[in-house]
PDB file of N, H, CA, C and O in Angstrom:
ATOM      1  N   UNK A   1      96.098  46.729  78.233  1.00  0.00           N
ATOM      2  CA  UNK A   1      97.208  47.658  78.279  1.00  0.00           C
ATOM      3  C   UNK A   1      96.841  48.811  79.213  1.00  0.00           C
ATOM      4  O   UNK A   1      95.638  48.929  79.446  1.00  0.00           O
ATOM      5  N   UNK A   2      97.620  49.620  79.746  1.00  0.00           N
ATOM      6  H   UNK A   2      98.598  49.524  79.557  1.00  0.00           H
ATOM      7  CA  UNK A   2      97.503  50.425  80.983  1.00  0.00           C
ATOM      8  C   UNK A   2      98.101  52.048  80.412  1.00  0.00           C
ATOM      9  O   UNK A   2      98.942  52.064  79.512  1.00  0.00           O
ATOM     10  N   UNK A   3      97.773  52.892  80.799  1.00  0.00           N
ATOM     11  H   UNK A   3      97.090  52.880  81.530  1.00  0.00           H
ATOM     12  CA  UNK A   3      97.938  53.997  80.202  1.00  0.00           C
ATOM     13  C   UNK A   3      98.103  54.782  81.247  1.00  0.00           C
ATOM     14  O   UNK A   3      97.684  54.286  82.293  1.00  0.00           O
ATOM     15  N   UNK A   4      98.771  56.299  81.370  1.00  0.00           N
ATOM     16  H   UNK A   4      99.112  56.702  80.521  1.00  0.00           H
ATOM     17  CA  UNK A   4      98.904  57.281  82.028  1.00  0.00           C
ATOM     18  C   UNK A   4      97.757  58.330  81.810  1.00  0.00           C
ATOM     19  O   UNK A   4      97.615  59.118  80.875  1.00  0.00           O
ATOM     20  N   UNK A   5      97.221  58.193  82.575  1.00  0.00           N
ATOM     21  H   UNK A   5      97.336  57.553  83.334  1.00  0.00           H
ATOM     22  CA  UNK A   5      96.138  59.563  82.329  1.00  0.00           C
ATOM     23  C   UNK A   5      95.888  60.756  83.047  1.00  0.00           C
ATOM     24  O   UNK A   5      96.166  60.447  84.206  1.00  0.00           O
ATOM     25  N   UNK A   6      95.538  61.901  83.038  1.00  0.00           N
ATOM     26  H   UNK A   6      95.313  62.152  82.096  1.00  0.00           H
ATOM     27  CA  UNK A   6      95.778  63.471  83.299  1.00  0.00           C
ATOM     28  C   UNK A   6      94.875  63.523  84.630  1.00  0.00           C
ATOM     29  O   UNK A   6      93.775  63.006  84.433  1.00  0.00           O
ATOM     30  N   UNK A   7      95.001  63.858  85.519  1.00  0.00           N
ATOM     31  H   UNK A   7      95.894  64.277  85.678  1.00  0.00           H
ATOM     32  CA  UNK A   7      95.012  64.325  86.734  1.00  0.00           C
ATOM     33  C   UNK A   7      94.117  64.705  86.958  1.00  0.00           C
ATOM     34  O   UNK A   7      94.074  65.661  86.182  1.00  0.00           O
ATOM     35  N   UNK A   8      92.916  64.718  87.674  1.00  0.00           N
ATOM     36  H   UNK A   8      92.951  63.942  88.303  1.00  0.00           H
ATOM     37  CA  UNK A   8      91.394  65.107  87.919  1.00  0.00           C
ATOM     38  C   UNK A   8      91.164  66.658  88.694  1.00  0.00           C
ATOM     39  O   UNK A   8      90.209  67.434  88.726  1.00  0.00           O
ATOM     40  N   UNK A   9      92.754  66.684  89.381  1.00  0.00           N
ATOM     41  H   UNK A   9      93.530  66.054  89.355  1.00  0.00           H
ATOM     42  CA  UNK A   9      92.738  68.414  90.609  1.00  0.00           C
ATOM     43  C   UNK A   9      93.770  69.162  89.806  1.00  0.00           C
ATOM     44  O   UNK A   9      93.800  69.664  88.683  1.00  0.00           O
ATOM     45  N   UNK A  10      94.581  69.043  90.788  1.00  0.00           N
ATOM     46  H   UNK A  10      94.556  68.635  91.701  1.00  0.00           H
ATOM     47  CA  UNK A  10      95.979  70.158  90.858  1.00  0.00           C
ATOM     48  C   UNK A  10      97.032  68.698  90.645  1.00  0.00           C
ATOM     49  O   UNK A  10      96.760  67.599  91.126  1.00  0.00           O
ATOM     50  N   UNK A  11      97.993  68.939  89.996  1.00  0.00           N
ATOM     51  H   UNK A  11      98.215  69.832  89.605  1.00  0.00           H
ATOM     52  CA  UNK A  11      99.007  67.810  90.372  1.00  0.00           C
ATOM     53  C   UNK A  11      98.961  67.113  88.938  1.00  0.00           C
ATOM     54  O   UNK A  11      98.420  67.501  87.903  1.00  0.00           O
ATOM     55  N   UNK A  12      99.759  65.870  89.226  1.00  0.00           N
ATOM     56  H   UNK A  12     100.198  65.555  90.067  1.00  0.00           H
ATOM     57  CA  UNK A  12     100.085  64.590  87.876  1.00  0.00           C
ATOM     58  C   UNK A  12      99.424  63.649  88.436  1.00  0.00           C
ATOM     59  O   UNK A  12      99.892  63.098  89.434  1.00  0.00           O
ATOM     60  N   UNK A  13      97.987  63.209  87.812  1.00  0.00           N
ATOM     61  H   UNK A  13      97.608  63.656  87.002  1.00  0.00           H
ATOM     62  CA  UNK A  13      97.826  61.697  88.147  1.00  0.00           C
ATOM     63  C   UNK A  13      98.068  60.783  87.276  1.00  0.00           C
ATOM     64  O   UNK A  13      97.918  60.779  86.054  1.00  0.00           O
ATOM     65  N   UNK A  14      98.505  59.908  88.090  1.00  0.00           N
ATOM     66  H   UNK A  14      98.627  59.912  89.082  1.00  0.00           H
ATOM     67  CA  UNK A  14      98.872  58.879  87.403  1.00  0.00           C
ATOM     68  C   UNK A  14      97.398  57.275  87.206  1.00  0.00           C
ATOM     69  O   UNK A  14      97.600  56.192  87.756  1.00  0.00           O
ATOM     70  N   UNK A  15      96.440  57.479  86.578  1.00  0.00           N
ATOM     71  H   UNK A  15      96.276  58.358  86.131  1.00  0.00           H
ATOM     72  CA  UNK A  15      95.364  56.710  86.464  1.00  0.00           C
ATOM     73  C   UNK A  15      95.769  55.588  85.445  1.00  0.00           C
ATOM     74  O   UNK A  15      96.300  55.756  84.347  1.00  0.00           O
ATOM     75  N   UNK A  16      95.340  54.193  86.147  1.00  0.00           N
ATOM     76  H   UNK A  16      94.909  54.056  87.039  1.00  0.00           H
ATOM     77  CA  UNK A  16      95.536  52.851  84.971  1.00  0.00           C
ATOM     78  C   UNK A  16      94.246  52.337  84.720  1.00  0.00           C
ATOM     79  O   UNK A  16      93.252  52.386  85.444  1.00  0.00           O
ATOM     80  N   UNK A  17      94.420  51.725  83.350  1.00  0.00           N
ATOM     81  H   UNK A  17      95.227  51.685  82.762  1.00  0.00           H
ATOM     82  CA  UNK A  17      93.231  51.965  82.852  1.00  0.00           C
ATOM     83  C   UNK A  17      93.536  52.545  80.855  1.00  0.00           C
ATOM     84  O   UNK A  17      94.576  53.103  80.507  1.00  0.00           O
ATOM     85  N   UNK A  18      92.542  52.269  80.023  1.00  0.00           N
ATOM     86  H   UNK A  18      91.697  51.815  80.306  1.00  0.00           H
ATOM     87  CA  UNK A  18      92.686  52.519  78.660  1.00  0.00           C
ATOM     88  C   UNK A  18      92.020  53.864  78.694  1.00  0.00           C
ATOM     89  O   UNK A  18      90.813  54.105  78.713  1.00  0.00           O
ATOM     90  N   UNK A  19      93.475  55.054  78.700  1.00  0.00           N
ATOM     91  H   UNK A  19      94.456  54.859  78.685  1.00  0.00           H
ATOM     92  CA  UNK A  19      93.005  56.550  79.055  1.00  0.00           C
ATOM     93  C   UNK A  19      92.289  57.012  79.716  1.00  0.00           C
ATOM     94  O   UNK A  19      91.732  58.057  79.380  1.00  0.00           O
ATOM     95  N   UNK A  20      92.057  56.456  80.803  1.00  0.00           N
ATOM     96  H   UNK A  20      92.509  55.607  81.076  1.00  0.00           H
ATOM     97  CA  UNK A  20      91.169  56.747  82.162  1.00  0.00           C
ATOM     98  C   UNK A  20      92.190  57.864  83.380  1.00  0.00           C
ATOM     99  O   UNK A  20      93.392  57.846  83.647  1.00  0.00           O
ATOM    100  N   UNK A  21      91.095  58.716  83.866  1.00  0.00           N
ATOM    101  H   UNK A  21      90.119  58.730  83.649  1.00  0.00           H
ATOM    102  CA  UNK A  21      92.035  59.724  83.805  1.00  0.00           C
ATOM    103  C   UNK A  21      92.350  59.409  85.441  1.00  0.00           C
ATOM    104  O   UNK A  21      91.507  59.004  86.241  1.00  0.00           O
ATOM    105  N   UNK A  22      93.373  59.616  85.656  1.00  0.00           N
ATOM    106  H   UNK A  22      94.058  59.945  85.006  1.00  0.00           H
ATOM    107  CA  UNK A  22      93.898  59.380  87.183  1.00  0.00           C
ATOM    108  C   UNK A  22      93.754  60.386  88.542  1.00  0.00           C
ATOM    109  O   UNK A  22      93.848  61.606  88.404  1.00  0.00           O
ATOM    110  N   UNK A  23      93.560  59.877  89.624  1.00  0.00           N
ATOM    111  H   UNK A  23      93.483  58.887  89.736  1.00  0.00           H
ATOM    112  CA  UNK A  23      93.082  60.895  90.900  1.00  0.00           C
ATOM    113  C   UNK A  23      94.277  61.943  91.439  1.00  0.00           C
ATOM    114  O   UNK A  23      94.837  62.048  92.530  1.00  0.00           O
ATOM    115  N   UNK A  24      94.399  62.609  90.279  1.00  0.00           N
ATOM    116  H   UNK A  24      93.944  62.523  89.392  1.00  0.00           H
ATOM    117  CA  UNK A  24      95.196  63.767  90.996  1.00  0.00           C
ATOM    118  C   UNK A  24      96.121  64.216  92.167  1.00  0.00           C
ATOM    119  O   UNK A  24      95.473  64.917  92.944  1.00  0.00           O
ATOM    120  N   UNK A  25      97.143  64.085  92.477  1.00  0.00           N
ATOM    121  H   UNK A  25      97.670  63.515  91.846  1.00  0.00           H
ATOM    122  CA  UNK A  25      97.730  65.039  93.556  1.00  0.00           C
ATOM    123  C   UNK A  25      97.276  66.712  93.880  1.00  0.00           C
ATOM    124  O   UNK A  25      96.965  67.412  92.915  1.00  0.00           O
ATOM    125  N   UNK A  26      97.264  67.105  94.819  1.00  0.00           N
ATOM    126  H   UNK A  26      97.516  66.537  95.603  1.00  0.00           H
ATOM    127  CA  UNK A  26      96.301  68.413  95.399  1.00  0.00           C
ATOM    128  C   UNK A  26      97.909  69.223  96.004  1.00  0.00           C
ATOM    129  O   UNK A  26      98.619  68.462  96.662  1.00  0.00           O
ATOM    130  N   UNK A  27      98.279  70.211  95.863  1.00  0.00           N
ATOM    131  H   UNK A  27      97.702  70.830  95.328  1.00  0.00           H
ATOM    132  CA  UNK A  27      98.968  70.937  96.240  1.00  0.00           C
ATOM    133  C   UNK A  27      98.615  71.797  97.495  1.00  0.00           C
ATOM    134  O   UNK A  27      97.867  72.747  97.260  1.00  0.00           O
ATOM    135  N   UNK A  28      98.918  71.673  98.459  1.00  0.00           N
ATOM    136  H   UNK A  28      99.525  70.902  98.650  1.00  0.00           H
ATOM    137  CA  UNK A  28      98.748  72.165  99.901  1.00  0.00           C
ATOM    138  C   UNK A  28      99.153  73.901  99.770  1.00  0.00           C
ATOM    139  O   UNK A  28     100.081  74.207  99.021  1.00  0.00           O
ATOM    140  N   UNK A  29      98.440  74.939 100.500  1.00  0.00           N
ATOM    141  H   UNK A  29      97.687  74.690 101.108  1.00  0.00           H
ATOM    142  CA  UNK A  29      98.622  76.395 100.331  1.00  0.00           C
ATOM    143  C   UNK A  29      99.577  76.339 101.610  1.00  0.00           C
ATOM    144  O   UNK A  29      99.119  75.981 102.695  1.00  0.00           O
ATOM    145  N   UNK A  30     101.120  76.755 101.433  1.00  0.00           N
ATOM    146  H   UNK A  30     101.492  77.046 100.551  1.00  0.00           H
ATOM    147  CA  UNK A  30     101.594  76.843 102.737  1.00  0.00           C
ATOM    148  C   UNK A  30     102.345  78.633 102.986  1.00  0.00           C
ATOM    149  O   UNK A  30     102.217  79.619 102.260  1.00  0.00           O
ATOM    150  N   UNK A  31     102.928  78.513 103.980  1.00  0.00           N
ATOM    151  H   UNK A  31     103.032  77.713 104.570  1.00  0.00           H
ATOM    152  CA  UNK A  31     103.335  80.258 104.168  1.00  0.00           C
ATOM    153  C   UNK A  31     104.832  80.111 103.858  1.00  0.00           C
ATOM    154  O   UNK A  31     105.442  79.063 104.072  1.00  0.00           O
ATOM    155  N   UNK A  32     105.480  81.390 103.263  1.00  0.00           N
ATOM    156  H   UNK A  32     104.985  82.242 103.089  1.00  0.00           H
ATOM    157  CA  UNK A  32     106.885  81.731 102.561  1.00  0.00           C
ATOM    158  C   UNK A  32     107.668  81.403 103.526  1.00  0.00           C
ATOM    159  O   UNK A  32     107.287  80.613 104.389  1.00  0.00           O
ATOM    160  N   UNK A  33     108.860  81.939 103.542  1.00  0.00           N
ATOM    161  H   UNK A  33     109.170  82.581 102.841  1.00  0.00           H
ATOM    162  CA  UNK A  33     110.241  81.614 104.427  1.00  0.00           C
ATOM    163  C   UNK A  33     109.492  82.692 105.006  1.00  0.00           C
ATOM    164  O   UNK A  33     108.735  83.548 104.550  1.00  0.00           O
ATOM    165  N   UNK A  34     110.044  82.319 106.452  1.00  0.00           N
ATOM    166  H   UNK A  34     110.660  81.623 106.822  1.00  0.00           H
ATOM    167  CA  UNK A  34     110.180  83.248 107.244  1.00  0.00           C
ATOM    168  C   UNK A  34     109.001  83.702 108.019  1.00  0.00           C
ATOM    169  O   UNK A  34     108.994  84.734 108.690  1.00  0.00           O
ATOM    170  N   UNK A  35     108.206  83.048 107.920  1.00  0.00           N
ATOM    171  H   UNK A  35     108.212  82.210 107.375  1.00  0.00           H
ATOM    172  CA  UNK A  35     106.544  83.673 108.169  1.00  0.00           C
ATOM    173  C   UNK A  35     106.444  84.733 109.589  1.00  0.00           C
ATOM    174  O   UNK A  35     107.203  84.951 110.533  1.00  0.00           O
ATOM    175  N   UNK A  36     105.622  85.044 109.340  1.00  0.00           N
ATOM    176  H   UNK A  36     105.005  84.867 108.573  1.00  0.00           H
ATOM    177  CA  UNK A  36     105.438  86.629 110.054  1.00  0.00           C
ATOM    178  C   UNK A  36     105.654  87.604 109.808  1.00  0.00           C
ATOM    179  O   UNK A  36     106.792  87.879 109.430  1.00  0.00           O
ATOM    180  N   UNK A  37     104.929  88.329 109.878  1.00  0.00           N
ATOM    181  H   UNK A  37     104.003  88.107 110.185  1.00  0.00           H
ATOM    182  CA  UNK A  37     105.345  90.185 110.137  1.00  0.00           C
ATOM    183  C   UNK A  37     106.404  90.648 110.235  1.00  0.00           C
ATOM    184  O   UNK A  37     107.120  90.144 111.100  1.00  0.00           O
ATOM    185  N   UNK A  38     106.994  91.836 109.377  1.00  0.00           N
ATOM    186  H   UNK A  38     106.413  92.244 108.674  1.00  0.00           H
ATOM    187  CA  UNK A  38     107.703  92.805 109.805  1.00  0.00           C
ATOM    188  C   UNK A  38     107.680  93.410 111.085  1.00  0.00           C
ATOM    189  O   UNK A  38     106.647  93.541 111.742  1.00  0.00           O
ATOM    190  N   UNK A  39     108.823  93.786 111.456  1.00  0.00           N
ATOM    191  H   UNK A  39     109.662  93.679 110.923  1.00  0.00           H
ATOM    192  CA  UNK A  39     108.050  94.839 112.842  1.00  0.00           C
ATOM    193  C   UNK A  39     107.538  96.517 112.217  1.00  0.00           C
ATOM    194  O   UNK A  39     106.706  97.336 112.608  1.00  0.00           O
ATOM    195  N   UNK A  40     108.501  96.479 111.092  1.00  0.00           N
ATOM    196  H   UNK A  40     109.177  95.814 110.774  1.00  0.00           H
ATOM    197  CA  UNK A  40     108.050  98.216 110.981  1.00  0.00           C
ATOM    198  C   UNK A  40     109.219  98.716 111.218  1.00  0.00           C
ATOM    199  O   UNK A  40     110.293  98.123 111.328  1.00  0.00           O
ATOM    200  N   UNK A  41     108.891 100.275 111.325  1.00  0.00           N
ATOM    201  H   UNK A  41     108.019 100.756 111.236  1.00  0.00           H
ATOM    202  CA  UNK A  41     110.113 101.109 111.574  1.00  0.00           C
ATOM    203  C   UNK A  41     110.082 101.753 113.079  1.00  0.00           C
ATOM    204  O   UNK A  41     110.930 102.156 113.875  1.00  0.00           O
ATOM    205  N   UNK A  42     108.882 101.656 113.051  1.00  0.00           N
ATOM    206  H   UNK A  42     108.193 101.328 112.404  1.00  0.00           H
ATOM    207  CA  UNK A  42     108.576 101.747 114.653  1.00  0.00           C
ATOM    208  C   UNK A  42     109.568 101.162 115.729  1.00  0.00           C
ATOM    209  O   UNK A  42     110.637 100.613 115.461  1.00  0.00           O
ATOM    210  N   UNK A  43     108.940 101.409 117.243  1.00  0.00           N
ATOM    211  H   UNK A  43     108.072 101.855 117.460  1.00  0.00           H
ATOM    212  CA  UNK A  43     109.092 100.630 118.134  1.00  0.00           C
ATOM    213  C   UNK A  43     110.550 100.839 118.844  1.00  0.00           C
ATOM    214  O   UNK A  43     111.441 101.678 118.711  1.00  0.00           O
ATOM    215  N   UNK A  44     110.354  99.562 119.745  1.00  0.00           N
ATOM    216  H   UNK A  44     109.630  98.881 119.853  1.00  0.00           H
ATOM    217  CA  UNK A  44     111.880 100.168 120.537  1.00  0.00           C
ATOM    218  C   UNK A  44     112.614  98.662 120.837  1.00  0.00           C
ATOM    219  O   UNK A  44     112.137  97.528 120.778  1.00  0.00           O
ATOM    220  N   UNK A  45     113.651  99.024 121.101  1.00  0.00           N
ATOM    221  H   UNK A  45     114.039  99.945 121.149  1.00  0.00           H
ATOM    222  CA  UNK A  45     114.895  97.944 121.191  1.00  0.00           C
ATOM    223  C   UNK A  45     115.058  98.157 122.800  1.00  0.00           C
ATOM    224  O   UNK A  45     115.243  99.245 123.344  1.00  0.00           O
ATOM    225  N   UNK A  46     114.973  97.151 123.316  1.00  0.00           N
ATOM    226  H   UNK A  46     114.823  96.266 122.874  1.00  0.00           H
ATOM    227  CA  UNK A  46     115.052  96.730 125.242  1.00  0.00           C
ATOM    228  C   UNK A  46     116.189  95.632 125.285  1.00  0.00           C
ATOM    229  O   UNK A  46     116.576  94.687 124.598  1.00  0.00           O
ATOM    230  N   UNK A  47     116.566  96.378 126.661  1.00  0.00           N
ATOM    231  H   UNK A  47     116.251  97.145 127.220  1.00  0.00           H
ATOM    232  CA  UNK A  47     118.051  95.181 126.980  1.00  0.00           C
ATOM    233  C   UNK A  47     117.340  93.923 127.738  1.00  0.00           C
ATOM    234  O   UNK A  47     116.517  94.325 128.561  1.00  0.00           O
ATOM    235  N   UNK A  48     117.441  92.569 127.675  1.00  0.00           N
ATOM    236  H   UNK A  48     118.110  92.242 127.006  1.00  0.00           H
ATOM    237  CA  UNK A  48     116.703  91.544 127.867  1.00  0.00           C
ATOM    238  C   UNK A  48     117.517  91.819 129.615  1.00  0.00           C
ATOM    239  O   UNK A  48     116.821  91.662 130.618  1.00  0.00           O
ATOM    240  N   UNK A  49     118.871  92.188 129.722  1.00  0.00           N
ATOM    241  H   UNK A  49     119.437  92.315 128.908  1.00  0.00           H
ATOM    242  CA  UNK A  49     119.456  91.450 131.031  1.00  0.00           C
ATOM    243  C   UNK A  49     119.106  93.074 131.872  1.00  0.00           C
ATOM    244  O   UNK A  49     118.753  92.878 133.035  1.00  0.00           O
ATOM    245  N   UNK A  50     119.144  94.434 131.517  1.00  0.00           N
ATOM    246  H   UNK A  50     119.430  94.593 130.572  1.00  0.00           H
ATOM    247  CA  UNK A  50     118.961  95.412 132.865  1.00  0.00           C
ATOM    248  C   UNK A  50     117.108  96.198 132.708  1.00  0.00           C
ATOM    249  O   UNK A  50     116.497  96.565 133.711  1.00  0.00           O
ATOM    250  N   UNK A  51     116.543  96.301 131.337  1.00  0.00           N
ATOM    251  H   UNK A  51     117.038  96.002 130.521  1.00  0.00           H
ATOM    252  CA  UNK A  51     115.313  96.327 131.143  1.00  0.00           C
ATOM    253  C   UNK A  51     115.484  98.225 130.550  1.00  0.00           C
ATOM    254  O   UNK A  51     114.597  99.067 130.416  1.00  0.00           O
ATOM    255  N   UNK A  52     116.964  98.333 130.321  1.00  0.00           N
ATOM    256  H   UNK A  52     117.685  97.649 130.431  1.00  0.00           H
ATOM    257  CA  UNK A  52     116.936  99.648 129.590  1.00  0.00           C
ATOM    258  C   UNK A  52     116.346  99.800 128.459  1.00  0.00           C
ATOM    259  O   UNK A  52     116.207  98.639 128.076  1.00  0.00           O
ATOM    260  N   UNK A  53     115.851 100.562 127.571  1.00  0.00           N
ATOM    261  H   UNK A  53     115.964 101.506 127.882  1.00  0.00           H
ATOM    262  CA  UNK A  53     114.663 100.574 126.406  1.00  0.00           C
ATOM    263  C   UNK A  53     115.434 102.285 125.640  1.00  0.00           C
ATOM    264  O   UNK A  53     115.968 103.250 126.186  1.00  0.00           O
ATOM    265  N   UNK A  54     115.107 101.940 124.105  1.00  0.00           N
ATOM    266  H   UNK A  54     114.673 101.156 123.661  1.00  0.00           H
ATOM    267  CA  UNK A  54     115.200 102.979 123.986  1.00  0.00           C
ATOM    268  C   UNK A  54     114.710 103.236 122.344  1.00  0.00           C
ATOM    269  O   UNK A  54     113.861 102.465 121.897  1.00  0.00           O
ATOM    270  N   UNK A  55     115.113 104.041 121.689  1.00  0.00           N
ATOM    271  H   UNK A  55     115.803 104.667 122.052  1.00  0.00           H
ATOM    272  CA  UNK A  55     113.661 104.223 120.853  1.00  0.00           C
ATOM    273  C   UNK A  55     114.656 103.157 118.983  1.00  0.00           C
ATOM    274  O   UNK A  55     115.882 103.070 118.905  1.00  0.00           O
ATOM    275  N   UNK A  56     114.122 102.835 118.364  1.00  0.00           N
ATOM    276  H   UNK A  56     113.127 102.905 118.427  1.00  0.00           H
ATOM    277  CA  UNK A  56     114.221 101.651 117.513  1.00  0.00           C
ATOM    278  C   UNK A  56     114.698 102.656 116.457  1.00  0.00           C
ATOM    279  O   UNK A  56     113.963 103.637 116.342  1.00  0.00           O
ATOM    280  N   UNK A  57     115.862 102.613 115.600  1.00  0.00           N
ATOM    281  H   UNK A  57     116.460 101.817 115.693  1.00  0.00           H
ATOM    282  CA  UNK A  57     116.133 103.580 114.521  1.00  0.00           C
ATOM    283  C   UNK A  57     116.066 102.299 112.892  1.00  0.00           C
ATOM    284  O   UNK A  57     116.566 101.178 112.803  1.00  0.00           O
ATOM    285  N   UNK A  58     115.402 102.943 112.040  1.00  0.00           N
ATOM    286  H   UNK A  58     114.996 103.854 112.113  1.00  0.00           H
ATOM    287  CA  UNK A  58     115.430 102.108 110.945  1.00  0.00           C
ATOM    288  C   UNK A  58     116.313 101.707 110.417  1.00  0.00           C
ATOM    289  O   UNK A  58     117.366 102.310 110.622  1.00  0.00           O
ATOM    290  N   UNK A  59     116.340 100.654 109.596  1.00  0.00           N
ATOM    291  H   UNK A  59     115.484 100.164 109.429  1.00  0.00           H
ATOM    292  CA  UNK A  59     117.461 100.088 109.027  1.00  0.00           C
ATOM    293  C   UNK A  59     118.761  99.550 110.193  1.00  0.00           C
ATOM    294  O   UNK A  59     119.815  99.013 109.854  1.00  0.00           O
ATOM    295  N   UNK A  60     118.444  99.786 111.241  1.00  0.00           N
ATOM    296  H   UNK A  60     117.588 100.223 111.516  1.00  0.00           H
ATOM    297  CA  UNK A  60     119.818  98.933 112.635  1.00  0.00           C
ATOM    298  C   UNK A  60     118.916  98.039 113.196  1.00  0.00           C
ATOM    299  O   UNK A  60     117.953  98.422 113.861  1.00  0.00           O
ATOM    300  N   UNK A  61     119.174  96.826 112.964  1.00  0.00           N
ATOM    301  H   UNK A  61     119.956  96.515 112.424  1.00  0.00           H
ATOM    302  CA  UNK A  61     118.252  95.857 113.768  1.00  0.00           C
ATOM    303  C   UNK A  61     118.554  96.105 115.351  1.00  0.00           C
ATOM    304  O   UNK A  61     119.672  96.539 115.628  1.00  0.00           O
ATOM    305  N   UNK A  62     118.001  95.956 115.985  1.00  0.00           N
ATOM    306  H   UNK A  62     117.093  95.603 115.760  1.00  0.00           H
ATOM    307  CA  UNK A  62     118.035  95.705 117.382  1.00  0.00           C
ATOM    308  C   UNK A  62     118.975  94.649 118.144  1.00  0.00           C
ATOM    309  O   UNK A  62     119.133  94.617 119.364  1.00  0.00           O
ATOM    310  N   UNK A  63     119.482  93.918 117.344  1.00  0.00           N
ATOM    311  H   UNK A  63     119.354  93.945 116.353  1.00  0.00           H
ATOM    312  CA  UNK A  63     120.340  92.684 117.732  1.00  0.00           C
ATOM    313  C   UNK A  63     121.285  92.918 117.329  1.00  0.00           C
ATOM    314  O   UNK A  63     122.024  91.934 117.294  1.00  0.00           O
ATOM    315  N   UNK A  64     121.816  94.035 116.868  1.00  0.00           N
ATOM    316  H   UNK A  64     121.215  94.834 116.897  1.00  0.00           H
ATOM    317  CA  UNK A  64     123.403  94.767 116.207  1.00  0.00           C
ATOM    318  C   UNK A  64     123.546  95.524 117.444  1.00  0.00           C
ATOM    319  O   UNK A  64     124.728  95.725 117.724  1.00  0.00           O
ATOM    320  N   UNK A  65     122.830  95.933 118.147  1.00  0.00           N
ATOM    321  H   UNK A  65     121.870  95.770 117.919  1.00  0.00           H
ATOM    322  CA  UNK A  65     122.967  97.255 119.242  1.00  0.00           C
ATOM    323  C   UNK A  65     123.692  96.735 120.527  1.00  0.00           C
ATOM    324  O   UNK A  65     123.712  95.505 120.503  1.00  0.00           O
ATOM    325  N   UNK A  66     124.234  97.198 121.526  1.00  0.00           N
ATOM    326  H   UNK A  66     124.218  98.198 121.545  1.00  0.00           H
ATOM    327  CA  UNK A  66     124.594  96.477 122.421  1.00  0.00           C
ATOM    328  C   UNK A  66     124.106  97.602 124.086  1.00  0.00           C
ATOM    329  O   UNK A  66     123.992  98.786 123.770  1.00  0.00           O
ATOM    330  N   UNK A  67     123.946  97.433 125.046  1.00  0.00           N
ATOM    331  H   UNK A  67     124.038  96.471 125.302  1.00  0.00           H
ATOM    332  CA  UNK A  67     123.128  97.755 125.812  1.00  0.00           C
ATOM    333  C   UNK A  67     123.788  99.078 126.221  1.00  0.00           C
ATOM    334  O   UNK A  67     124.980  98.948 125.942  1.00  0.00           O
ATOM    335  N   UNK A  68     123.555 100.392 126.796  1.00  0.00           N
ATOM    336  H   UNK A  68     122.586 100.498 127.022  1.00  0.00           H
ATOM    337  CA  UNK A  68     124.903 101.083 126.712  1.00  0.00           C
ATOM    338  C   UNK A  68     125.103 101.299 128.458  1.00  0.00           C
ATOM    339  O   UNK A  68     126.048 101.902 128.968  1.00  0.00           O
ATOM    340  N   UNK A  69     123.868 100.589 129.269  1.00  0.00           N
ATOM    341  H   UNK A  69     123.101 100.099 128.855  1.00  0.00           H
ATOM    342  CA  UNK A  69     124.621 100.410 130.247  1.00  0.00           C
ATOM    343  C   UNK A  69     125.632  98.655 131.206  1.00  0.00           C
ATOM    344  O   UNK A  69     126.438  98.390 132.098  1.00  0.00           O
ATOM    345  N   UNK A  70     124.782  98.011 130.161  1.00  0.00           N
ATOM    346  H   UNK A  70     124.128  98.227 129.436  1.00  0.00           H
ATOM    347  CA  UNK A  70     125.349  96.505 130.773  1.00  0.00           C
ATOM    348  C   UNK A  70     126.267  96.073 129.956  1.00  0.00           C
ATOM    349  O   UNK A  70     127.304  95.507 130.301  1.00  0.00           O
ATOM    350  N   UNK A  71     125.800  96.412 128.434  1.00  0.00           N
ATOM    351  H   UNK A  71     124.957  96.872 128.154  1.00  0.00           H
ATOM    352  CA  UNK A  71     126.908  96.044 127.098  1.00  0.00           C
ATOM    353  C   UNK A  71     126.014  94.524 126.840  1.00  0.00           C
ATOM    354  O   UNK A  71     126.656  93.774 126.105  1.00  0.00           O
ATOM    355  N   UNK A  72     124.781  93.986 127.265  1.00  0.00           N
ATOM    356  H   UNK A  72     124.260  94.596 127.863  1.00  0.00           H
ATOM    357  CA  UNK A  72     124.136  93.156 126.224  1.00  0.00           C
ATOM    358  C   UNK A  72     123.751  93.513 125.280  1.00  0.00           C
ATOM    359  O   UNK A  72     123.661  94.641 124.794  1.00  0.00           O
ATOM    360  N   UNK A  73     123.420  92.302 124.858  1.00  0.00           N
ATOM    361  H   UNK A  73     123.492  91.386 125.253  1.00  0.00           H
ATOM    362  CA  UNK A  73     122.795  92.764 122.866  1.00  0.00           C
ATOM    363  C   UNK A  73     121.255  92.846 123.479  1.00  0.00           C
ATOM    364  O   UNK A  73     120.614  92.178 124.290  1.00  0.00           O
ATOM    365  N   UNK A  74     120.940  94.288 122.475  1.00  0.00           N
ATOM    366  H   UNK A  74     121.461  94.831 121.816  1.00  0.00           H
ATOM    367  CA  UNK A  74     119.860  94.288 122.485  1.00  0.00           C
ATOM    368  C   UNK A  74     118.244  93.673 122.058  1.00  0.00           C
ATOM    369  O   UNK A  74     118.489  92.588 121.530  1.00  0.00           O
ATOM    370  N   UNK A  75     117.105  93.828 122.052  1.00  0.00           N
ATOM    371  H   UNK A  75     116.907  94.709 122.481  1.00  0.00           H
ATOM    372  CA  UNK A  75     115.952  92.647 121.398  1.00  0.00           C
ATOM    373  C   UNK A  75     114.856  94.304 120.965  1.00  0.00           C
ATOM    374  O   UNK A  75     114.712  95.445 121.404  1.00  0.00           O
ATOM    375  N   UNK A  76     114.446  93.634 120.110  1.00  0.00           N
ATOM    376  H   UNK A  76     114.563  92.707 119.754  1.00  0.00           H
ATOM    377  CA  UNK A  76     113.289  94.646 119.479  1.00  0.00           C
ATOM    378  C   UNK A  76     112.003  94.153 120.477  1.00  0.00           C
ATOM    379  O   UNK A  76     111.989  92.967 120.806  1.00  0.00           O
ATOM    380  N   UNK A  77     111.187  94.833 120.843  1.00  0.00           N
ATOM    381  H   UNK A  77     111.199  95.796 120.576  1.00  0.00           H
ATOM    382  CA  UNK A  77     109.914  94.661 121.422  1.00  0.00           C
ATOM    383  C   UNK A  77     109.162  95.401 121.120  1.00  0.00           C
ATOM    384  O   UNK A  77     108.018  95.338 121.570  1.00  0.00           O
TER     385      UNK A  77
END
């Protein structure tokens, strides 16, 4: 007869065998949504198309802004 038995790592193993314990599944360490850094409150928002720059205000992303001499959207850098 064959039995389910408890997992040797991290995980459910499934081991056959009369209560012999089974080789575990291992759970991999991976990174959250979204990975990377904040930028901060810092920094400045630049027009990608005339290279105007100007200083980054918190809480307005940089990609809400629009250029105020070409009228592109702006990029945080």
């Amino acid at each position: 007869m064959y039995g389910y038995g408890q997992g040797a790592g991290r995980g459910k193993g499934r081991g056959a065998g009369y209560g012999g314990a089974g080789a575990g599944r291992g759970y991999g360490g991976g990174r959250g949504r979204m990975g990377g850094r904040g930028a901060g409150p810092g920094g400045e928002c630049k027009c990608p198309a005339c290279g105007y720059t100007m200083p980054h205000e918190p809480g307005v992303p940089c990609s809400q802004l629009t250029c105020p001499k070409c009228g592109a959207r702006m990029i945080r850098v």
